[in-house]
C-alpha positions, -999 to 999 in steps of 0.1 A, spaced: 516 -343 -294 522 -343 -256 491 -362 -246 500 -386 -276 533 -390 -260 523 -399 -230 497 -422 -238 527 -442 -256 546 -441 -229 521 -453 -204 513 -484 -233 550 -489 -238 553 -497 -196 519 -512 -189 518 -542 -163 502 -575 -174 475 -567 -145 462 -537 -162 427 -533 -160 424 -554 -129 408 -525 -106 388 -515 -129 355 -536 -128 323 -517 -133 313 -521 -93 347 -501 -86 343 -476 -109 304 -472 -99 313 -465 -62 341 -440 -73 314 -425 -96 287 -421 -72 310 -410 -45 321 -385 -63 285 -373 -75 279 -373 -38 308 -352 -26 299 -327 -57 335 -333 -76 338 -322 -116 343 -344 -140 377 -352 -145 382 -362 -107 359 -397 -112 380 -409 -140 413 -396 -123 405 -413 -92 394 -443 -110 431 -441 -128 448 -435 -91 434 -464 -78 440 -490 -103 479 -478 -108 487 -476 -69 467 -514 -60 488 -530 -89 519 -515 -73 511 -526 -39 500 -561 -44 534 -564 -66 550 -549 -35 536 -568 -11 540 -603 -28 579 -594 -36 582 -587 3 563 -620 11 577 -640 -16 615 -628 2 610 -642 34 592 -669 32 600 -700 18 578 -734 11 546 -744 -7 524 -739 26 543 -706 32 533 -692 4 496 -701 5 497 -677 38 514 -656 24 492 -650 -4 461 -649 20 478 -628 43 486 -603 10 448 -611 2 432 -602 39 454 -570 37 439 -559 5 404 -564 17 404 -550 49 422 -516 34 407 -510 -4 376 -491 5 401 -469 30 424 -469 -2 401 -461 -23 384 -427 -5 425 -415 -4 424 -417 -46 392 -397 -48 408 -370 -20 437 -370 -36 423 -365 -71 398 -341 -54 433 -320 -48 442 -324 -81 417 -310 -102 421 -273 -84 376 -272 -82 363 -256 -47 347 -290 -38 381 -305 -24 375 -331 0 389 -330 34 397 -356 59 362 -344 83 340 -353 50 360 -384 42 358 -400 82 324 -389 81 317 -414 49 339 -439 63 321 -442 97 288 -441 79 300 -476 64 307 -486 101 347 -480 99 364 -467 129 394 -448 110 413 -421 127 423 -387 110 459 -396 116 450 -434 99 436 -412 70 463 -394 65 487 -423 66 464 -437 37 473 -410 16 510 -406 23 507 -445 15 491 -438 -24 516 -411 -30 546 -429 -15 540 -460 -37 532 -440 -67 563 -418 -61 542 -390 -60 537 -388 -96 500 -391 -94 493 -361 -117 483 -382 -150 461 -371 -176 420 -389 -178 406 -402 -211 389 -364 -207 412 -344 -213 420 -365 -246 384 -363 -256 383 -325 -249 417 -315 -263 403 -333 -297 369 -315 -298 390 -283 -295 408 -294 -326 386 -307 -343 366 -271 -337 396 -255 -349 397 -273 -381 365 -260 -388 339 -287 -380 308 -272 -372 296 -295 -341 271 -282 -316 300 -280 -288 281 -281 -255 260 -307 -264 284 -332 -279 310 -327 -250 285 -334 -222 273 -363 -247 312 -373 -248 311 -375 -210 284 -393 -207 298 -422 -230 326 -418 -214 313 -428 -180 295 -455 -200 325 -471 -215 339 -470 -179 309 -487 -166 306 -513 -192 341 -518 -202 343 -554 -204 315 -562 -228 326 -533 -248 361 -545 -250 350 -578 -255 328 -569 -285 358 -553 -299 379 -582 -296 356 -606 -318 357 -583 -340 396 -577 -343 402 -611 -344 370 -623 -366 358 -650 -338 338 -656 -309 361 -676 -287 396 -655 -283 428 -675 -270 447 -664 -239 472 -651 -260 451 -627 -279 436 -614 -248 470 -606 -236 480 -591 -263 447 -572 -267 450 -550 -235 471 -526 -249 443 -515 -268 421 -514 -239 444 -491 -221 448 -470 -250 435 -437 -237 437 -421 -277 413 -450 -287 390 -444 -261 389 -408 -269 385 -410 -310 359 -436 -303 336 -416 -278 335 -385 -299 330 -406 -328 299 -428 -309 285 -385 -297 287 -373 -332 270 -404 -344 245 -397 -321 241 -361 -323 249 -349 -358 248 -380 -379 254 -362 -412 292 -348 -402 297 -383 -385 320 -397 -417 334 -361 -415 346 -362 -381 358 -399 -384 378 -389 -412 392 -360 -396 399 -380 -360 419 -404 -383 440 -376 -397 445 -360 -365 456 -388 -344 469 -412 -370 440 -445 -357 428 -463 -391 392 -450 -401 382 -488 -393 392 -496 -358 376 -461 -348 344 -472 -367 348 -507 -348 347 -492 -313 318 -468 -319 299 -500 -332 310 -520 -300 294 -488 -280 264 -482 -294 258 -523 -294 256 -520 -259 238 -492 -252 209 -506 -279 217 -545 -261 212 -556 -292 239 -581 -321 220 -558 -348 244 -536 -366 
């Protein structure tokens, strides 16, 4: 009920840029730094969640602060660049403070201090200082108010495996939840034709309007969704004679139709087969 609360709270405020740090070369460099530095599981996707909440905030920040003092057609083309140039030259330095920072979050030995963050940094050729580093991270806390403790699509997938266990399905546990994880990185990495699979089929056609891609965002935000639907794709995969079972039981537990979870399992395991075919 919490994480169910939460998850409509977070879809009740969401910003019309939603989504917009979260193309698949992002995630992939969050993914495979946090393979590199050793980090569990939930860090990658809480890192990934840091980053896209604080860089929405800042670029609103920053163009309210432009937008304020300067006035005129031409002064707001700089300023716009000048919001732009800041972005650039900081978001790999912004980006290294949301995996430390979720690194500190998920209480695992492999925390990752500012020595094996500068060392990374300088292997990329940038000349940050530990005192810069730090600044970075006072920066993502300070313009997230310090409430950067949200909960990942994970621990929705794993809090519904645990009642779905208690319910009495029989599923082989430890091979469906690293299953789960694995689709779950997949979805991250190939969010946008998954999403965009689902969409045509919402709306029954090919070519969506602007409006019904707006509208549409709240269900790719929709960390529930993205939870039924993963569990639903690994029992599909794994145990395909409990699959209508578990389905059935996901619907009942959190309340999302049998259909749209069917829909998004069928928009995942289209793209992992690359193929129309149903």
């Amino acid at each position: 009920i919490h994480l169910a609360t939460e998850n409509e709270q977070y879809l009740s405020e969401l910003p019309e840029q939603a989504g917009c740090f979260k193309e698949t070369r992002i995630v992939e460099f969050i993914f495979l730094l946090s393979e590199k530095w050793h980090l569990d599981q939930s860090t990658r996707y809480q890192a990934v969640e840091l980053l896209e909440r604080f860089m929405i905030k800042q670029v609103k920040q920053m163009c309210d602060n432009r937008g304020n003092t300067t006035g005129g057609e031409q002064g707001q083309r700089s300023s716009w660049s000048s919001v732009r140039d800041h972005i650039t030259n900081t978001f790999v330095l912004r980006l290294v403070s949301c995996v430390q920072l979720a690194s500190k979050l998920s209480l695992h030995y492999s925390r990752v201090t500012s020595d094996t963050a500068l060392k990374f940094l300088q292997s990329l050729k940038y000349s940050y200082t530990k005192q810069e580093l730090l600044e970075s991270e006072l920066a993502v806390l300070n313009t997230l108010h310090f409430h950067i403790n949200v909960s990942t699509p994970l621990a929705y997938v794993e809090l519904l495996l645990e009642v779905l266990g208690y319910n009495g399905c029989l599923l082989p546990a430890k091979p469906l939840h690293q299953m789960c994880v694995q689709l779950l990185d997949f979805c991250y990495l190939a969010r946008e034709t998954i999403y965009d699979t689902l969409l045509k089929i919402a709306i029954e056609n090919s070519t969506p309007s602007k409006l019904q891609i707006a509208k549409f965002l709240t269900v790719k935000e929709d960390f529930m969704l993205l939870a039924v639907g993963v569990i639903s794709t690994g029992v599909f995969i794994l145990s395909p004679r409990h699959w209508e079972q578990v389905v059935e039981h996901l619907n009942c537990i959190t309340g999302i139709t049998t259909q749209s979870i069917l829909e998004f399992s069928y928009a995942v395991v289209r793209r992992i087969v690359g193929s129309p075919t149903p």
